[in-house]
N, C-alpha and C positions, 0 to 999 in steps of 0.2 A: 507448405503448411497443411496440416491434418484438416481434412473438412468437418462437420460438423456430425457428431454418432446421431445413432437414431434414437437413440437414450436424451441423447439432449433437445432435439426436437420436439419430442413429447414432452419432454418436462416444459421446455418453453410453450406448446400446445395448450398444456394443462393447467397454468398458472393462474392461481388465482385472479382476477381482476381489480383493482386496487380503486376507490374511489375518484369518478373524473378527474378531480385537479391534479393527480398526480402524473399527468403529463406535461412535465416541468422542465425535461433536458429540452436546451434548443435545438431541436435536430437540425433548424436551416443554417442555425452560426453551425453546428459542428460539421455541417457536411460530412454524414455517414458515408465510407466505401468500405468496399471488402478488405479492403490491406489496411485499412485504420483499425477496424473490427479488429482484424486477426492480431495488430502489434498489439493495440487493449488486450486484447486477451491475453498474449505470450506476457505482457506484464502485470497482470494479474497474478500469474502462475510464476510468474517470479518471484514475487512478494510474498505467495504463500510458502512456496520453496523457503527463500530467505530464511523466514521467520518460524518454519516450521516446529522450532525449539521453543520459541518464545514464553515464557514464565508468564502468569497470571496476575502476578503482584500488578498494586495501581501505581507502583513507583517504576513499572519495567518499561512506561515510557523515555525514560531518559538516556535507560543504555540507548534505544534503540533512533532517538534522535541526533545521540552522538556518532553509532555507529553509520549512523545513514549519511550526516556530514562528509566522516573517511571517504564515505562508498564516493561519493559524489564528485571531492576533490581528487580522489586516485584513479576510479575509471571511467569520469565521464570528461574531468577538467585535465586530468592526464602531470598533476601537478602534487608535490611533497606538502604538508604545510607543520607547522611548526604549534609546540604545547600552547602557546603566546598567541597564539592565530585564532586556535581553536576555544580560548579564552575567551576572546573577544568576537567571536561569531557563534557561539552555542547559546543556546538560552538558557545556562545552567552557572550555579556557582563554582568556584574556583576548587574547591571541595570535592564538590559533588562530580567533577569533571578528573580532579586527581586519585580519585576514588575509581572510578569507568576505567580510567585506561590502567591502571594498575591492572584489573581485571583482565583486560583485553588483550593485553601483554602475555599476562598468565595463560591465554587462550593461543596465542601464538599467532595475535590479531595484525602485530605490527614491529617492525624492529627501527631502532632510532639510528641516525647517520647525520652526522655535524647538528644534533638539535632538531632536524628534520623526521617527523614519523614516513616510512615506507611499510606499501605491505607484505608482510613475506612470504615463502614463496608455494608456504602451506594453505594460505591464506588467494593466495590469486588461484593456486588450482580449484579450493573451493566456489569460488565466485563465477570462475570459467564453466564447473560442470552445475550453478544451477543454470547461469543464462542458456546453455545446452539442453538441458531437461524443458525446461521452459520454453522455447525454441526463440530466441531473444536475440536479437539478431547484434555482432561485435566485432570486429576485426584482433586478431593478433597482433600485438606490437612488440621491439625490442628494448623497451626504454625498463624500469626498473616495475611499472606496473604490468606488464606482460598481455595487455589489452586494451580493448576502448569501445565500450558500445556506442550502436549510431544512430540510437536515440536516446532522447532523455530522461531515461526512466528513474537514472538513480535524482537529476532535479524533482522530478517530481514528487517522488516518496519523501523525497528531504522535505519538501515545502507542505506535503498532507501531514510530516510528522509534527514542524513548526507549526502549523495554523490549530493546532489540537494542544500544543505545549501548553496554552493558559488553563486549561483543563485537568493537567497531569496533576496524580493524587484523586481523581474522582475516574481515572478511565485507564483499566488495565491496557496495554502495550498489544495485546490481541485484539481488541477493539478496532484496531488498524484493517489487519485483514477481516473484518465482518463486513466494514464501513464497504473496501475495496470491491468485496463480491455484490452488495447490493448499487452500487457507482456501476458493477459490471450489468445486472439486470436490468436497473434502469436504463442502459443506454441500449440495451438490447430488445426489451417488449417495455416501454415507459406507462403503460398503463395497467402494471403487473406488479404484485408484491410477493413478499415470498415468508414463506411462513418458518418457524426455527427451524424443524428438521432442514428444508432446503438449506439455510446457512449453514447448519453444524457441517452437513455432510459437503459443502462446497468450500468452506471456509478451513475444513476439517480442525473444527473445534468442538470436544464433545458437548454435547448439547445442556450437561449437569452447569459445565462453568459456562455455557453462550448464555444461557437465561438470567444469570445475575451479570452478566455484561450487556443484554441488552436490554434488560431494566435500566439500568446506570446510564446508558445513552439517552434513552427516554425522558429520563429526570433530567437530564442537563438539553432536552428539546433538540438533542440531536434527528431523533428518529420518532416517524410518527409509528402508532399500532392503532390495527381494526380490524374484525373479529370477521372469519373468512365467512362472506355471503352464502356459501355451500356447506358452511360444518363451523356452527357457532361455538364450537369444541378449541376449533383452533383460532391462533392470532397470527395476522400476517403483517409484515413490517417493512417499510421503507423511509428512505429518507425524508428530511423534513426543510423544501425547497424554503422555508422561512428562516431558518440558522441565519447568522448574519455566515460562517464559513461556509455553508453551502455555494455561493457561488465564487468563491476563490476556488476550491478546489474545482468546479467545473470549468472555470478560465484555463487553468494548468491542464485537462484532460482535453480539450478545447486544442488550445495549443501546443501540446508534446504530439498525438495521435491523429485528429482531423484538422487542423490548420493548410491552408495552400499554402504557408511558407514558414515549417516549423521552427523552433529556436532551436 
């Protein structure tokens, strides 16, 4: 694993300080080590990978709930699942779902075999070189998904995409990776915020569409703002341990990365 740049130590050095209470990850449940650290990170940089495309629209959460499903059943569960399956496990209408994978099809997302979606073979190369970029750690396999990573990242991403689905229409589909990198700060300096430049350029979202994104987060009390003690010019933002999703999603970060016996 890459150690940590001296770029990024100073920016952690530098960070603003965030108002007491927001010392709010449990660090004694999560049992911080260096290899929990480093997987959190490599799946951070998955995600941004992933999604690096990702459209701004407030309906682009849906592709990205369904696509994350695929991801989940194909290279974590190592399993085909069927139009009829995905029906009944997404949180979208029947519609709205025959509409996605038409798409995704077009994309060259997946090809069908007795009823069954598989992905193809254009499709697992992609997946392979971003866990690679990312340094994600997976085994090669010879079954029809051509992989299987050996931890759970693609559950993860699937359950931070669900616990946000009752919000979909009020929170662009990029809101995902803003949320991710500040989940990344916090566990890294918990009594540090980070102000938009630091998201835009971590998040790599330019800064024109992060500001009406993370307005929009704000209003729905996802994310608190306050105004940097050193330069009343700027606002610095973090999460808002009061959300009722605030701690499902730390239970899953909890669980996939510092757990003594992960799932």
């Amino acid at each position: 694993m890459n150690q940590t740049s001296a770029k990024e130590r100073l920016l952690q050095l530098s960070a603003p300080a965030c108002a007491p209470n927001n010392a709010i990850f449990d660090i004694t449940r999560a049992k911080p080590n260096q290899a929990g650290i480093e997987q959190f990170n490599n799946f951070v940089q998955f995600v941004l990978h992933l999604n690096i495309r990702q459209k701004t629209t407030k309906r682009s959460l849906r592709g990205i709930a369904l696509k994350n499903f695929l991801l989940h059943q194909w290279f974590e569960a190592g399993r085909s699942v069927s139009i009829k399956e995905i029906k009944r496990s997404v949180l979208l209408d029947a519609k709205q779902i025959d509409r996605l994978l038409a798409y995704f099809y077009r994309c060259d997302t997946y090809k069908l075999r007795g009823g069954e979606l598989l992905p193809t073979a254009s499709y697992i190369k992609k997946i392979k070189r971003t866990l690679v970029v990312s340094e994600s750690a997976f085994k090669t396999t010879t079954d029809d998904f051509g992989l299987r990573v050996t931890l759970p990242i693609f559950s993860v991403i699937a359950k931070f995409t669900n616990i946000l689905m009752p919000l979909e229409g009020h929170l662009s589909g990029l809101y995902l990776r803003a949320e991710i990198i500040l989940w990344q700060s916090l566990l890294q300096q918990p009594r540090h915020c980070l102000s938009s430049q630091d998201i835009s350029e971590r998040a790599l979202i330019p800064k024109s569409t992060l500001s009406t994104l993370l307005e929009s987060a704000r209003a729905l009390d996802l994310l608190v703002q306050q105004p940097d003690p050193n330069d009343a010019r700027v606002v610095l933002w973090r999460l808002n341990p009061q959300h009722p999703t605030f701690p499902l999603k730390e239970q899953e970060i909890i669980q996939a990365f510092f757990s003594a016996s992960p799932r």
